[in-house]
C-alpha positions as CSV (number, residue, x, y, z in Angstrom):
1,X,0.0,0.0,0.0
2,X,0.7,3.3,-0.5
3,X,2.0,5.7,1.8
4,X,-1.8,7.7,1.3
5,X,-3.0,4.1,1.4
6,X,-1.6,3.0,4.7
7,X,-3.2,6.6,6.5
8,X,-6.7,6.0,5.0
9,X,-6.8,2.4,6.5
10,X,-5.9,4.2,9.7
11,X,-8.1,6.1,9.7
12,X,-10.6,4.2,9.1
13,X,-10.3,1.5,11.1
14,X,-10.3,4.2,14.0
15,X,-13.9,5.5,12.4
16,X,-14.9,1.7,12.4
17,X,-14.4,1.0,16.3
18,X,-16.0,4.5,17.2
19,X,-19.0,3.1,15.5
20,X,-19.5,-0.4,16.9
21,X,-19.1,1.1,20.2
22,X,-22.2,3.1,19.3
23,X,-19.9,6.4,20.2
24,X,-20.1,7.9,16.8
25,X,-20.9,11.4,17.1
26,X,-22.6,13.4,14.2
27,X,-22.9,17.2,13.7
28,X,-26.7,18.4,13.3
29,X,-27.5,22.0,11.4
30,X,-28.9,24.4,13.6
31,X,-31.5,26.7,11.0
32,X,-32.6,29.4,13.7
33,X,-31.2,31.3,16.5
34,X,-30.0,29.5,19.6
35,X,-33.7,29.6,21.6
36,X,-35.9,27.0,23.6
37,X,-37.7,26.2,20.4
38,X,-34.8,25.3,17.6
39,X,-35.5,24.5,14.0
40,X,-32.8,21.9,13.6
41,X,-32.1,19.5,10.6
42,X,-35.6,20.8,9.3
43,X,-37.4,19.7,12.6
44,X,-39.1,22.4,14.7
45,X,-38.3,20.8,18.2
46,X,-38.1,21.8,22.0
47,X,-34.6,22.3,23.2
48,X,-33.5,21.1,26.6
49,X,-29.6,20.5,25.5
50,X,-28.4,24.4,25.0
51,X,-26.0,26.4,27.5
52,X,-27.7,29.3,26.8
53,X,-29.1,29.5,30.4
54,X,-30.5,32.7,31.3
55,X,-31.9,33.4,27.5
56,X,-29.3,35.7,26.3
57,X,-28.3,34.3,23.1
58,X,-31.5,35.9,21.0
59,X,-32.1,38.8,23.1
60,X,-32.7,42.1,21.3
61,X,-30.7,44.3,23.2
62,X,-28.0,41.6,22.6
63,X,-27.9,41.5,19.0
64,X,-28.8,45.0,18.5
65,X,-24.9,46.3,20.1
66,X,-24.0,43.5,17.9
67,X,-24.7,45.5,15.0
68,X,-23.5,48.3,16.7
69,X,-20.1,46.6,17.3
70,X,-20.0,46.0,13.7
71,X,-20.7,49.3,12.5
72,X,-18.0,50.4,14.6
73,X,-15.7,48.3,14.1
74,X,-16.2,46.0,11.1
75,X,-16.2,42.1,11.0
76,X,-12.9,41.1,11.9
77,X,-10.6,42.5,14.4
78,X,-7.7,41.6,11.9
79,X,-5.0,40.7,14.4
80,X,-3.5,39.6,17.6
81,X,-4.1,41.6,20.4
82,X,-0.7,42.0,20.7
83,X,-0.4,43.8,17.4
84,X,-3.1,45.9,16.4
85,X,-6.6,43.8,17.1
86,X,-7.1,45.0,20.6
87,X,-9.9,47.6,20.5
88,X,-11.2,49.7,23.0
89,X,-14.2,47.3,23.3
90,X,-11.9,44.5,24.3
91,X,-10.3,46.6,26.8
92,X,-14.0,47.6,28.3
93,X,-15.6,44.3,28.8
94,X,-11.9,43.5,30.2
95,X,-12.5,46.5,33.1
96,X,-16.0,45.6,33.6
97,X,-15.3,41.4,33.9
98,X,-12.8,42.2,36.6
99,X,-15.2,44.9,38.4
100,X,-17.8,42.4,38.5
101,X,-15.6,39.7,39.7
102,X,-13.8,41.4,42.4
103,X,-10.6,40.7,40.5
104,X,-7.4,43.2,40.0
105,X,-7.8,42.7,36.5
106,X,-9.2,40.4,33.5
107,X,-8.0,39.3,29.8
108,X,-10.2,37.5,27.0
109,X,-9.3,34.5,25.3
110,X,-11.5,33.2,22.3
111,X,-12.6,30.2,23.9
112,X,-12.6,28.7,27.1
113,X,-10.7,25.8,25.8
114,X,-8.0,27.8,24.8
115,X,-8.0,30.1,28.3
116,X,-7.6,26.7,30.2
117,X,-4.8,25.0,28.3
118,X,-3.1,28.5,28.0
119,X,-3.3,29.2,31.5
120,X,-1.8,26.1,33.3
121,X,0.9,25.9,30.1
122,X,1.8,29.0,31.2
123,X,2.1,28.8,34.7
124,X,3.1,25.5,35.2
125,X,6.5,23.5,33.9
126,X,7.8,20.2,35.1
127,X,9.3,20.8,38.4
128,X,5.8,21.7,39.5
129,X,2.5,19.9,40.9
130,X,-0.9,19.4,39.4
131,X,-3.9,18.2,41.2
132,X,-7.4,18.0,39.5
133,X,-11.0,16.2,39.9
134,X,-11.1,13.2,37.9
135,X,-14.4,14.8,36.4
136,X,-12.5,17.9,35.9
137,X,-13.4,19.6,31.9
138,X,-11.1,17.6,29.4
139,X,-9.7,21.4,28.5
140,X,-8.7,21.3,32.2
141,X,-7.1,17.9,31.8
142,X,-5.7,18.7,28.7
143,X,-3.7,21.6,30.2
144,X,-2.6,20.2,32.8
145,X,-0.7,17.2,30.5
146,X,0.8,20.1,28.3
147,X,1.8,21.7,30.9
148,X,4.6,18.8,31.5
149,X,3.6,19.0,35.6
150,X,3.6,16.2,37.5
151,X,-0.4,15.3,37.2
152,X,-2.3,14.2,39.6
153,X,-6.2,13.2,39.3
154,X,-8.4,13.0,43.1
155,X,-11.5,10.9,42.8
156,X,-14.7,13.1,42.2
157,X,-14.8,15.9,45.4
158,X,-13.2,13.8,47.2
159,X,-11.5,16.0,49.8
160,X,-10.2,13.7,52.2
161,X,-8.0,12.0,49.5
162,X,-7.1,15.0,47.9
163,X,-5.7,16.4,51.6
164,X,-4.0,13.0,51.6
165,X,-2.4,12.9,48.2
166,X,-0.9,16.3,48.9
167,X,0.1,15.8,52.2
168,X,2.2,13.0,50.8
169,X,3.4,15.2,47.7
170,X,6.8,16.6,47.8
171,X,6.7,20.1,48.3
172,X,8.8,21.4,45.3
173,X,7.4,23.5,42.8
174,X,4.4,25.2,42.3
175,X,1.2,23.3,44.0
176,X,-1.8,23.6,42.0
177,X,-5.5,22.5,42.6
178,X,-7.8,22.9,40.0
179,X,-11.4,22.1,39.8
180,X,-14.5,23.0,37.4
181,X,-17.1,25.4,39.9
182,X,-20.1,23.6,38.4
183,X,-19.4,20.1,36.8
184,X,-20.4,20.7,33.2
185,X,-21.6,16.7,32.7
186,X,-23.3,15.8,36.5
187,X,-24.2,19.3,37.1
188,X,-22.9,19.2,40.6
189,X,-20.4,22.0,42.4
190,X,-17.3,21.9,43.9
191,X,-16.7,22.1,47.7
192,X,-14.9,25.1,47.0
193,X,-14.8,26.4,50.8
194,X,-12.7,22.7,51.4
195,X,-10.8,23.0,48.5
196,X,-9.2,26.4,49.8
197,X,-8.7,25.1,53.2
198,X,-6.9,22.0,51.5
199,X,-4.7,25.1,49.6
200,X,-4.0,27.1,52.2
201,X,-2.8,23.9,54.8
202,X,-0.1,22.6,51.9
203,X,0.8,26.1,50.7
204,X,-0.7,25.6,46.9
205,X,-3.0,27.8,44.9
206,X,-6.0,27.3,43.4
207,X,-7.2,27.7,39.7
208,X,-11.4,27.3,39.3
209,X,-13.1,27.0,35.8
210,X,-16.6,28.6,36.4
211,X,-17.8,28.1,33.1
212,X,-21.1,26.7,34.3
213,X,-21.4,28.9,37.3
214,X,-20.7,32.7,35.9
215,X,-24.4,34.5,35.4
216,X,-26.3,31.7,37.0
217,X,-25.1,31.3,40.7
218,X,-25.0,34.2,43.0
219,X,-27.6,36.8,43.5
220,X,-26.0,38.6,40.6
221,X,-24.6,36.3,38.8
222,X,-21.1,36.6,39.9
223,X,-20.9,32.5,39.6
224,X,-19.6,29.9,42.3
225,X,-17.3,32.6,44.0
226,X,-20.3,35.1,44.9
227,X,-22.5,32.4,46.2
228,X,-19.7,31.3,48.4
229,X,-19.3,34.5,49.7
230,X,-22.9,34.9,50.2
231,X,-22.2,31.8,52.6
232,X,-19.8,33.3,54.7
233,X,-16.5,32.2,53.0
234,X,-13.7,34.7,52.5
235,X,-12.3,34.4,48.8
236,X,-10.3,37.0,47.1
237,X,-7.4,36.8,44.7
238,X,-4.8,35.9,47.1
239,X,-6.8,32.6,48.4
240,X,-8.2,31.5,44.9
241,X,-5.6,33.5,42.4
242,X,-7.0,32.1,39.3
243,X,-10.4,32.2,38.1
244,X,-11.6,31.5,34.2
245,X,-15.5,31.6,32.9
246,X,-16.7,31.7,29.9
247,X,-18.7,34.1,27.4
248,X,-20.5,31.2,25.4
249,X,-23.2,30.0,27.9
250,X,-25.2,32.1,30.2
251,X,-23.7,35.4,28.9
252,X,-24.7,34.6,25.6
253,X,-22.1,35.5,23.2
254,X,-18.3,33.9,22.7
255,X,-14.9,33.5,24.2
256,X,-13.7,33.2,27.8
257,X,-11.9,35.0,30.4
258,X,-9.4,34.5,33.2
259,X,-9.3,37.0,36.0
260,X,-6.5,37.7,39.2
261,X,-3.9,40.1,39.8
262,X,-2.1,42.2,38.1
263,X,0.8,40.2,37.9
264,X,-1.5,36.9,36.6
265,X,-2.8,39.0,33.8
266,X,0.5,40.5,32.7
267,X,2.6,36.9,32.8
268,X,-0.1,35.8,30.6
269,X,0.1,38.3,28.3
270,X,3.8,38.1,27.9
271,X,4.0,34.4,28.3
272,X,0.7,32.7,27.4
273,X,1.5,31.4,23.5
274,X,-2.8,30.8,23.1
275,X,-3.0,34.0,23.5
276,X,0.1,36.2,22.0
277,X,-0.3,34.1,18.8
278,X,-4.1,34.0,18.1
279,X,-6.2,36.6,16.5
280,X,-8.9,38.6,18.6
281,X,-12.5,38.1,18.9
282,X,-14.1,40.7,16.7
283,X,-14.7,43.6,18.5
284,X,-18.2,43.0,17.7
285,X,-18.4,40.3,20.1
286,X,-17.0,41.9,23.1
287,X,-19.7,45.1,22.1
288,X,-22.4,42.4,22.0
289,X,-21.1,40.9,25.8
290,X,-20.8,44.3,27.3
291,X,-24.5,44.4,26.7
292,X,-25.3,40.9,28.1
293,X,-23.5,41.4,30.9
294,X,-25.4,44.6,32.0
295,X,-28.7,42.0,31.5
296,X,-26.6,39.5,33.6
297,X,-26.4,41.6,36.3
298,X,-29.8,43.7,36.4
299,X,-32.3,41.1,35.4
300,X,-31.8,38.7,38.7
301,X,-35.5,37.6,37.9
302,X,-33.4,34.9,34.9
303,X,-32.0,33.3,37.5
304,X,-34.9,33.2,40.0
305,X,-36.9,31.9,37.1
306,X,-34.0,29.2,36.1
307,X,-33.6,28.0,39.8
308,X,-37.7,27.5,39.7
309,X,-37.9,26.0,36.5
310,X,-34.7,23.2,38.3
311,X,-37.2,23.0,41.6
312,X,-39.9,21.9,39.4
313,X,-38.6,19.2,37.1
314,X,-36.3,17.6,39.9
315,X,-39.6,17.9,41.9
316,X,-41.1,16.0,39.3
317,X,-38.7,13.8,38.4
318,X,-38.4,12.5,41.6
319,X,-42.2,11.7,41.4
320,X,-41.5,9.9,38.0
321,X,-38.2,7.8,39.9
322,X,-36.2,8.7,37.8
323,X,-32.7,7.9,37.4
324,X,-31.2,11.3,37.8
325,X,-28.2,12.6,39.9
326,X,-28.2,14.6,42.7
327,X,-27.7,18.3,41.1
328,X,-28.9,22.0,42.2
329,X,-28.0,23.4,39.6
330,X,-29.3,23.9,35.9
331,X,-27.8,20.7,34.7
332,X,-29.8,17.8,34.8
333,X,-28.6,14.4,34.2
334,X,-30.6,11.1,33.8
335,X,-28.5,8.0,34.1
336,X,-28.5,5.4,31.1
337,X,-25.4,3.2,31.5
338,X,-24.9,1.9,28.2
339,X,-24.5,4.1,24.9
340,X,-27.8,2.1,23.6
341,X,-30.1,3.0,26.0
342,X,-29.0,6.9,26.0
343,X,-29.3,6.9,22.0
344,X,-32.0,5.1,22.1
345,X,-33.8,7.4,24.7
346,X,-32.9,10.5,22.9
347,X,-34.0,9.5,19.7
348,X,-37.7,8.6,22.0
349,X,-37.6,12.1,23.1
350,X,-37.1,13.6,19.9
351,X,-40.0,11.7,18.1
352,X,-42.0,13.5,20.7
353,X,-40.7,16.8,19.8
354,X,-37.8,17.4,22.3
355,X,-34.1,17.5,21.5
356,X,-32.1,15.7,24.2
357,X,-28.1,14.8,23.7
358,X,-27.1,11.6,24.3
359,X,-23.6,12.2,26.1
360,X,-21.5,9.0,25.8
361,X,-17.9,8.2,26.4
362,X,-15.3,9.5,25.9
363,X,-17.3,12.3,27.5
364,X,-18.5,10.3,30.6
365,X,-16.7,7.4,31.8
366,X,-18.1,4.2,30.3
367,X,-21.1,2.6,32.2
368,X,-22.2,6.5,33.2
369,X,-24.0,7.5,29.7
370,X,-26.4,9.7,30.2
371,X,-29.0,12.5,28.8
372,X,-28.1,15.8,29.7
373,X,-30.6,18.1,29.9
374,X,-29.8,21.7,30.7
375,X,-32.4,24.4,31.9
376,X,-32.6,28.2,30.7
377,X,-35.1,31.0,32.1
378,X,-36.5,30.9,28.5
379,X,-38.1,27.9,29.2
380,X,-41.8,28.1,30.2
381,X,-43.0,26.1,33.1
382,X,-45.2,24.7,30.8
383,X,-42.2,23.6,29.1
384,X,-40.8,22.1,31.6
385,X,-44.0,19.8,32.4
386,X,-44.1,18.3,28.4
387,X,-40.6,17.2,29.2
388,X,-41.4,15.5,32.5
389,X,-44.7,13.7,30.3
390,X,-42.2,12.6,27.5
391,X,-39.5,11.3,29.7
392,X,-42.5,9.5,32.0
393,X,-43.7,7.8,28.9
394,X,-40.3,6.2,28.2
395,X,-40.6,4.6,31.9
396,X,-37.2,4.5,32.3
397,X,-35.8,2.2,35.2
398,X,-34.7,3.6,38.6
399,X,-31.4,4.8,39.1
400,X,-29.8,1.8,40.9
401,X,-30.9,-0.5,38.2
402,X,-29.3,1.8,35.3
């Protein structure tokens, strides 16, 4: 065979296994805005599987400083921040993240995949430590292992092994704990009042993706870190020193951002390759999240009306026995097991007019596949009660059994 040959067969024999394992994934096309109801693939159908959470992606106001950021400033922001494609957009929404975060100062990164891999890359090398929940985003995972640190993985929030695997650690280097704030697959949040404890007894710091978290928890939407402080914890830069979340979900728009002192933001921007070497978000897009994030922070009734609309299915759910896991937050996952059973469910669901993901492995560790259904104050409650009727008309079996 031929050198062209010989890579084909590879690759296809790769495709091949992906398929018997029933782990294929396929890309549908999306044919309206990102909203509750979706057209999608030429079906009209109820979403429950957007991150869009608070209803922000289609909003008006939204899309109208869109166009304003485009007028402004054109399409493309034509360059690196580094050379002539930050704007005076950029540098706003950068003031305003670390305002509303309590944070010294903030920088955007195009995605949050990209902020999470660039960040620990950066500030990590191999005479340093790693530690991270096993369930941990695989963006978290995957910077961690570029990072060339020694990598440690502590079963799901499991504090008491954590404490013991760094007690037993050698202390050279740079400690590290790094967790996701809400877990974007089980929908369940980090003990992050334990976790600090844990940093501040073995003298690491603490990095916390709150992707999930930022515009939906907190009475204004300042994520995992204002609810905690609502609780009574102390966090500030100097106890937690790196915090990323992203623009994509609840705020509605694109990209990510990390936020920390000034010295965090600075070593990234002379030192973080993601970011010296890719090209800005168009201005547009920061105009656009400038907006959102006024809406995240003024319109608290989003996030009363998410929380209810979570109180209500899990409320019903439990009714219904179904398998779900034990989540407060606008994630909602109902345990399948095998890859057949979630297809097969989601495929049930969507005959009755709902889109539902089937999340599989490599996604979820085998034996956990799932349907993840995810929540946003766009949803009516009536809504949320056809859901309940559809999944209730599968009878699917109670969570030990799955």
């Amino acid at each position: 065979m031929s050198g062209h040959q010989i890579f084909e067969h590879s690759l296809n024999v790769r495709l091949q296994g992906r398929s018997e394992q029933q782990l294929q994934r396929k890309r549908r096309q999306l044919q309206s805005p990102q909203q509750v109801t979706v057209l999608i693939d030429g079906k009209c159908l109820l979403s429950f599987c957007s991150n869009d959470y608070l209803g922000l992606a289609n909003h008006p106001d939204v899309i109208a400083a869109f166009k304003r950021g485009l007028d402004d400033y054109g399409a493309g922001s034509g360059a690196s921040h580094l050379v002539t494609g930050h704007s005076a957009a950029h540098s706003a929404l950068e003031e305003e993240l670390a305002a509303f975060t309590g944070r010294s100062r903030a920088l955007l990164f195009g995605s949050g995949y990209i902020a999470n891999v660039g960040v620990l890359a950066t500030l990590l090398n191999d005479k340093d430590q790693v530690f991270q929940d096993k369930l941990n985003h695989a963006s978290l995972l995957d910077g961690g292992l570029f990072s060339g640190a020694n990598f440690r993985r502590y079963p799901h929030k499991d504090m008491k092994r954590l404490d013991t695997m760094m007690e037993n650690a050698g202390a050279e280097g740079l400690r590290m704990i790094v967790s996701d704030g809400v877990f974007s697959m089980d929908g369940d949040v980090a003990p992050l009042g334990q976790l600090l404890d844990i940093a501040d007894r073995h003298r690491a710091v603490t990095m916390i993706d709150d992707a999930h978290g930022f515009g939906c928890l907190g009475k204004n939407g300042g994520g995992l870190l204002e609810a905690a402080q609502e609780s009574g914890a102390i966090i500030d830069e100097t106890r937690l020193p790196v915090l990323m979340a992203t623009l994509g979900k609840a705020v509605g728009t694109a990209g990510a951002f990390v936020a920390g002192s000034d010295a965090l933001i600075e070593t990234l921007i002379q030192f973080c390759r993601p970011y010296i070497y890719t090209t800005a978000m168009p201005a547009a897009v920061a105009v656009a999240t400038r907006q959102s994030l006024q809406l995240v922070k003024n319109e608290g009734w989003r996030r009363e009306l998410l929380r209810t609309h979570v109180q209500r299915f899990r409320k019903g759910a439990a009714e219904l026995k179904l398998p779900l896991l034990d989540s407060p937050t606008q994630i909602q996952a109902v345990m399948l097991g095998t890859p057949e059973r979630a297809l097969a469910a989601s495929a049930a669901l969507e005959q009755k007019g709902i889109l539902v993901t089937a999340i599989r492995p490599p996604t979820v560790p085998p034996g956990s596949s799932r349907l993840r259904l995810t929540f946003s104050a766009a949803h009516s409650e009536q809504q949320v009660d056809q859901l309940l009727s559809a999944l209730a008309e599968l009878k699917l079996p109670p969570l030990a059994a799955a």
